[in-house]
C-alpha positions as CSV (number, residue, x, y, z in Angstrom):
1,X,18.9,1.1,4.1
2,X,18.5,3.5,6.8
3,X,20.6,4.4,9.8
4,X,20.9,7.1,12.0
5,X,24.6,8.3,11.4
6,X,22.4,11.3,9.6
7,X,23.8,13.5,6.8
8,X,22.2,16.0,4.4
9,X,18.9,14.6,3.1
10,X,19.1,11.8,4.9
11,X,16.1,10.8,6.8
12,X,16.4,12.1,10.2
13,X,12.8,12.3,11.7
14,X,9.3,10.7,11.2
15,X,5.8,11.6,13.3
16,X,2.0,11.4,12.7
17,X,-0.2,13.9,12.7
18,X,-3.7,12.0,13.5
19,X,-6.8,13.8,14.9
20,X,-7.0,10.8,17.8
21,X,-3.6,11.0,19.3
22,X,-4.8,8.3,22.0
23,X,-6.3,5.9,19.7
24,X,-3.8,6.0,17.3
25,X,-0.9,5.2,20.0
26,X,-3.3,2.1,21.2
27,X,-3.6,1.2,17.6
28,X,0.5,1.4,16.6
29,X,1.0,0.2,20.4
30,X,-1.1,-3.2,19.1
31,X,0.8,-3.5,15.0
32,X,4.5,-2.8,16.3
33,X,4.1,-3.2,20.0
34,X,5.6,0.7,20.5
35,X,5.2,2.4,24.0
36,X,3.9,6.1,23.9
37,X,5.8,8.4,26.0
38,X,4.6,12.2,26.0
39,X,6.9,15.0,25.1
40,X,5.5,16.8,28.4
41,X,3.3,19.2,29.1
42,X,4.1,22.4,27.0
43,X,4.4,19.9,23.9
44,X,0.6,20.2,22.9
45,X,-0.3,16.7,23.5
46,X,3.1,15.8,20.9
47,X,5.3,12.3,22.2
48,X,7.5,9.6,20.9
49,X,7.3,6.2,20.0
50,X,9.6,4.0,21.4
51,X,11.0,0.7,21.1
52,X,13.0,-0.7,24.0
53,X,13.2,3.4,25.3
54,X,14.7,4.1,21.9
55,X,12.5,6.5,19.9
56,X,11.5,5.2,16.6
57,X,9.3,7.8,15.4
58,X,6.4,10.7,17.2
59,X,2.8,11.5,17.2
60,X,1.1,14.5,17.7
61,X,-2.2,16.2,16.8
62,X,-3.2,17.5,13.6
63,X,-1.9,21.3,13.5
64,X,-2.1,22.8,10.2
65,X,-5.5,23.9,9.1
66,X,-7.1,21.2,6.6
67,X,-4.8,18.8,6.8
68,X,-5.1,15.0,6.5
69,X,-3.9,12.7,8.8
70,X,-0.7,11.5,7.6
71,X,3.0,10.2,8.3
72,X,5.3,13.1,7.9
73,X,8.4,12.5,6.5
74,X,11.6,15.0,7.7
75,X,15.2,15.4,6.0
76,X,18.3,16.2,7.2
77,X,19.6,19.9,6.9
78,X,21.9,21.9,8.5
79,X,20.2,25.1,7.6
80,X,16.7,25.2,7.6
81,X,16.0,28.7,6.6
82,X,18.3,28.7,3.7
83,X,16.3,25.1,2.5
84,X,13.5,26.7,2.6
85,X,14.9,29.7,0.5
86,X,16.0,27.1,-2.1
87,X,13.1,24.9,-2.2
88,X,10.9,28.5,-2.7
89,X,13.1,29.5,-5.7
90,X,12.8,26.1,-6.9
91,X,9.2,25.7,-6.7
92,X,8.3,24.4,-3.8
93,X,5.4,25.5,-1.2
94,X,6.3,26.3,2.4
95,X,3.4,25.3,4.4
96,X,5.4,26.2,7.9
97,X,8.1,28.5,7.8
98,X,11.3,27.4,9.6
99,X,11.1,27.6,13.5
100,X,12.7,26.2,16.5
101,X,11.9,23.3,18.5
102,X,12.8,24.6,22.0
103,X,16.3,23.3,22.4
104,X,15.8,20.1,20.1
105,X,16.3,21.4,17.2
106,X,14.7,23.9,13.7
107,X,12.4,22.2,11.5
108,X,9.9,23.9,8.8
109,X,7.0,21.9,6.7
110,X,7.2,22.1,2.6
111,X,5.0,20.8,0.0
112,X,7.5,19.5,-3.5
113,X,6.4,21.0,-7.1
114,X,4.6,17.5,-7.5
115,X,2.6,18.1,-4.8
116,X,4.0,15.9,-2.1
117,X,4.3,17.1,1.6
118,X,7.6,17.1,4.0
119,X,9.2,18.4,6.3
120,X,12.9,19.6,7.8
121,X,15.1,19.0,10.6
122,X,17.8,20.4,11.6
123,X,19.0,18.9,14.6
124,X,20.5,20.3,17.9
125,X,20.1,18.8,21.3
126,X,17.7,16.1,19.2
127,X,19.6,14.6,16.6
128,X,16.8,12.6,15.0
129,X,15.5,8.7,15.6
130,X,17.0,6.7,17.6
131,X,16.5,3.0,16.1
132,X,15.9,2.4,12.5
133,X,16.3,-0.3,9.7
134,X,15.2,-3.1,12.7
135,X,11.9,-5.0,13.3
136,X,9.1,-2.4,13.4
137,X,11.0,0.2,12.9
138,X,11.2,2.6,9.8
139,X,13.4,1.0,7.4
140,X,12.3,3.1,4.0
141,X,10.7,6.0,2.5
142,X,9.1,5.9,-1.0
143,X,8.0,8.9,-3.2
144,X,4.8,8.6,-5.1
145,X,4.6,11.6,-7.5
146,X,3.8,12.0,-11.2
147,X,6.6,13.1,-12.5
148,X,9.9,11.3,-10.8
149,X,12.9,12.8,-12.5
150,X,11.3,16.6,-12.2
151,X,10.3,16.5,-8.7
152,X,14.0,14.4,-7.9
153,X,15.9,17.0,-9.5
154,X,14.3,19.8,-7.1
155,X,15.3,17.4,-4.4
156,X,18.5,17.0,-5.6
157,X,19.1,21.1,-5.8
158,X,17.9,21.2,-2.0
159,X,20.0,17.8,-0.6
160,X,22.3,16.8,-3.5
161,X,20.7,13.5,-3.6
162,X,21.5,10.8,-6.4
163,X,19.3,8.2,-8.0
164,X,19.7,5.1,-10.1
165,X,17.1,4.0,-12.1
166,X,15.9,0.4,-12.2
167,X,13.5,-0.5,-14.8
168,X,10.3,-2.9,-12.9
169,X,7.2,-4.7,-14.6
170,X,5.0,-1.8,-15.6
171,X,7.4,1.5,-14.6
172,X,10.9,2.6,-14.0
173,X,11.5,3.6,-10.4
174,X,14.5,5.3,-8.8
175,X,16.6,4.5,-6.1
176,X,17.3,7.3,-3.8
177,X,21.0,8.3,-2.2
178,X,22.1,10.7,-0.1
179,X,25.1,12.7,-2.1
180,X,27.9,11.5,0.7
181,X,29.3,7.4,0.5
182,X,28.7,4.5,-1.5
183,X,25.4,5.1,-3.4
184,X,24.2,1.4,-2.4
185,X,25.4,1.9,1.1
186,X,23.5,5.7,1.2
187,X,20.1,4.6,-0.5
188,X,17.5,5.4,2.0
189,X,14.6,4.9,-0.4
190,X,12.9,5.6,-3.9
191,X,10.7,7.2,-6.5
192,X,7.9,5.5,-8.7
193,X,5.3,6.9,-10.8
194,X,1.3,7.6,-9.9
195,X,-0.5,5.0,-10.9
196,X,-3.8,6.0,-13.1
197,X,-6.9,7.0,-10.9
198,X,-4.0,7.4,-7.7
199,X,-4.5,10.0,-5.1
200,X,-2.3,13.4,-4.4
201,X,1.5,12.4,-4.7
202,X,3.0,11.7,-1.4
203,X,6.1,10.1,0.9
204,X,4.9,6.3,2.1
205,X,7.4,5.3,5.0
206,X,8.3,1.3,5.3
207,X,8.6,-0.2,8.4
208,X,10.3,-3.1,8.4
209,X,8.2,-6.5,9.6
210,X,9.0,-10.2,10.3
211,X,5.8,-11.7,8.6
212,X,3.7,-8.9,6.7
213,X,0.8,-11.4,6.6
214,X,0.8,-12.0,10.3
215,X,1.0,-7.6,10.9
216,X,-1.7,-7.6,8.1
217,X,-4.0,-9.3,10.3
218,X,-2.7,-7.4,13.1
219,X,-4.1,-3.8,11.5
220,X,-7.8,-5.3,10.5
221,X,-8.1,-6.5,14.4
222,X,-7.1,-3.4,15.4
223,X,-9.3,-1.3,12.9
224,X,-6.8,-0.7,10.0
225,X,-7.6,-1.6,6.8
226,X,-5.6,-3.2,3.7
227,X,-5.4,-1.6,0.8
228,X,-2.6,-3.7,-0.5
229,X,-2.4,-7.2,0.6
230,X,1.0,-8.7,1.1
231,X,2.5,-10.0,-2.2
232,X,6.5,-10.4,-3.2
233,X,8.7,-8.2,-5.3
234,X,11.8,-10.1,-6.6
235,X,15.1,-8.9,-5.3
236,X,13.5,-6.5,-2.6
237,X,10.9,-8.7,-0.3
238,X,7.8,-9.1,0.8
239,X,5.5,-5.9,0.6
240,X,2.3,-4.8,1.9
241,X,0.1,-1.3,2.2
242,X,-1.9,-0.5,5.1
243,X,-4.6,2.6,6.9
244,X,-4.4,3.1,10.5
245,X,-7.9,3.2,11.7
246,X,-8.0,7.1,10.9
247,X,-6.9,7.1,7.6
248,X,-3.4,8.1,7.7
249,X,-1.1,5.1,4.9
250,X,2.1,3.2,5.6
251,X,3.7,-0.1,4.3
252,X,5.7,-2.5,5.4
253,X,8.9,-4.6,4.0
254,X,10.1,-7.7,4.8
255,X,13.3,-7.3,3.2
256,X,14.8,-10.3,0.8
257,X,17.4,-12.2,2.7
């Protein structure tokens, strides 16, 4: 699962881009019982999430033109203009060409051949999140896309990743590492096939929960919806799919002991 000793591809950064900044911190302030801090005043209303004063993930408004609320989910490099070079050659789209963060660090936003948006960091004085693989915290990342081992191999080119397939009722789906360690140890999350009539393909992150039935109600009270109710998966846990009030998706896991 996650951790924050990053590495190449690994997972190092997560923020929403929501077009109600305020109502969606009350609303994630209510699920996971975060505090919203602001990044200050020449941040353009952008601020963390914390947990205990440890940053678990950010917020900010929406910025690029047309886009769709959404969790944005950023990788690991330690050269974001030449990942960008190599995810153009390789057919990816790059929505926001690489630029700095003030001191914190470079990041740049890409769109994968199969459609699916996200972004990259590479760190400086802001090495990425501060608290991961906890309760209410970001503990995976999954990739919904239509073709898997395509779209994995461009991601492989970019971050050397590995995958292992496991065949599941109705689809195969593919456990993601980064290239460095034990490929248990560095799995950070996976790919599965669209499902027929699915949306665009996209990155879902996981947070991980106590009792998703219990947050499940926690998301209708605070205006959220349900899209998947909690149900189990053998050998992983107890899953569910959520909407924050505005539209943008995330799941939860309530990992198998």
């Amino acid at each position: 699962m996650l951790g924050t000793d990053f590495s190449t591809g690994s997972p190092d950064w997560l923020d929403l881009g929501s077009p109600d900044t305020e109502g969606a911190a009350t609303f994630y302030g209510r699920v996971f019982g975060w505090d919203f801090a602001t990044a200050g005043p020449d941040a353009g209303g952008y601020g963390f999430f914390q947990q205990d004063g440890k940053i678990v993930a950010a917020l900010g408004p929406l910025t690029e033109k047309g886009a769709a609320t959404a969790w944005n989910i950023y990788f690991n490099t330690p050269d974001a203009d030449a990942t960008v070079r190599t995810a153009e050659q390789g057919g990816g789209r790059v929505r926001v060409p690489a630029r700095d963060v003030m001191e914190a660090g470079r990041t740049a936003a890409l769109t994968d051949p199969g459609g699916a948006d996200f972004a990259l960091w590479q760190p400086r004085s802001m090495p990425g999140l501060e608290r991961t693989s906890q309760k209410n915290t970001l503990v995976w990342i999954e990739l919904h896309t239509a073709d898997p081992e395509s779209v994995l191999a461009f991601y492989g080119t970019l971050f050397g990743w590995r995958w292992q397939a496991m065949e599941t009722p109705g689809m195969t789906y593919r456990v993601i590492s980064t290239a460095e360690g034990d490929v248990q140890d560095a799995s950070f999350g996976g790919a599965a096939p669209l499902q027929p009539g699915a949306e665009q393909a996209r990155w879902i992150p996981y947070f991980m929960v106590e009792d998703p039935d219990r947050t499940a109600a926690s998301v209708v009270e605070s205006g959220g919806s349900v899209p998947m109710a909690p149900e189990d998966v053998p050998d992983v846990g107890r899953i569910a799919w959520f909407a924050d009030p505005f539209g943008a998706p995330f799941a939860v896991l309530k990992p198998a002991v």
